[in-house]
N, C-alpha and C positions, 0 to 999 in steps of 0.2 A: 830813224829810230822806230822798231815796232812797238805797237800798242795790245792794250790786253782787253778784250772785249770777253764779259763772263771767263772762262777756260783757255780761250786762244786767243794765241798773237797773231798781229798780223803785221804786213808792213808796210803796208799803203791803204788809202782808202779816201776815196770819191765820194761827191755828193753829185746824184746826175737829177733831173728832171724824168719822171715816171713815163710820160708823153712820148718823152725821144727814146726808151727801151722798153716797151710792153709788152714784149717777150718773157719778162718775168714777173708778170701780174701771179701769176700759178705760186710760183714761190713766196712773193710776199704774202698772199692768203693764207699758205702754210703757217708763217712765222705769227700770224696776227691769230689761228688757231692754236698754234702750241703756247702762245703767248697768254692764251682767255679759257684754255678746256681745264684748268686746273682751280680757276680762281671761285668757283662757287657761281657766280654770275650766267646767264641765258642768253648774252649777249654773244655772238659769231660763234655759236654751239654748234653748228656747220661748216663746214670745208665750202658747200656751197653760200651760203651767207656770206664769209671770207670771202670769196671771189665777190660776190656783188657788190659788198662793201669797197673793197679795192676798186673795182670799175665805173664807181660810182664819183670815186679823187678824181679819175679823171674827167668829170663835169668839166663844162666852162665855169670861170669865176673859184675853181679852186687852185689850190698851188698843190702837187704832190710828188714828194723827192725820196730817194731813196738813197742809203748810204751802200757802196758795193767795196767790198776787198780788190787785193790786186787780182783776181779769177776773175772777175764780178760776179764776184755772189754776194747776194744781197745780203745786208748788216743789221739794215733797220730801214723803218717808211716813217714819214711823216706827212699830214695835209694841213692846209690851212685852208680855214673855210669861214669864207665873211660871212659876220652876223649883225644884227643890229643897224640894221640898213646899211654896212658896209663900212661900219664905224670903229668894227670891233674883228679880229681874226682871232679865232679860233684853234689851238693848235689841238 
């Protein structure tokens, strides 16, 4: 059954680990700048800050997934990042 993400359908869609496909670090930075250059906010007001940000999920001690269509292209990211002496994750 496809699904409707914003405008488009799609008909499949993966959850992969960021780790195992880092080839599309570049496009998530994209999505996490068109996602923040509208909001008012200072935060990844770069294309470059985007990429560090992204490269930065894949630390040790984070978890960082991405959702891909059937192409794989990428949907959406997520990280998780322990806080609180490791008490507490962070989405």
């Amino acid at each position: 059954m496809p699904f409707l993400i914003g405008r488009n359908y799609y008909k499949a869609m993966k959850i992969l680990d960021l780790r195992a496909t880092p080839e599309v670090v570049g496009e998530i930075a994209e999505l996490l700048f068109d996602g923040f250059s509208d909001t008012g906010t200072e935060a990844w007001s770069t294309i470059e800050e985007c990429l560090e940000e992204v490269r930065e999920s894949l630390a040790d001690g984070k978890i960082s997934r991405i959702a891909v269509d059937d192409r794989s292209r990428v949907l959406g990211w997520t990280v998780g990042v322990p806080t609180y002496d490791g008490n507490v994750w962070e989405l």
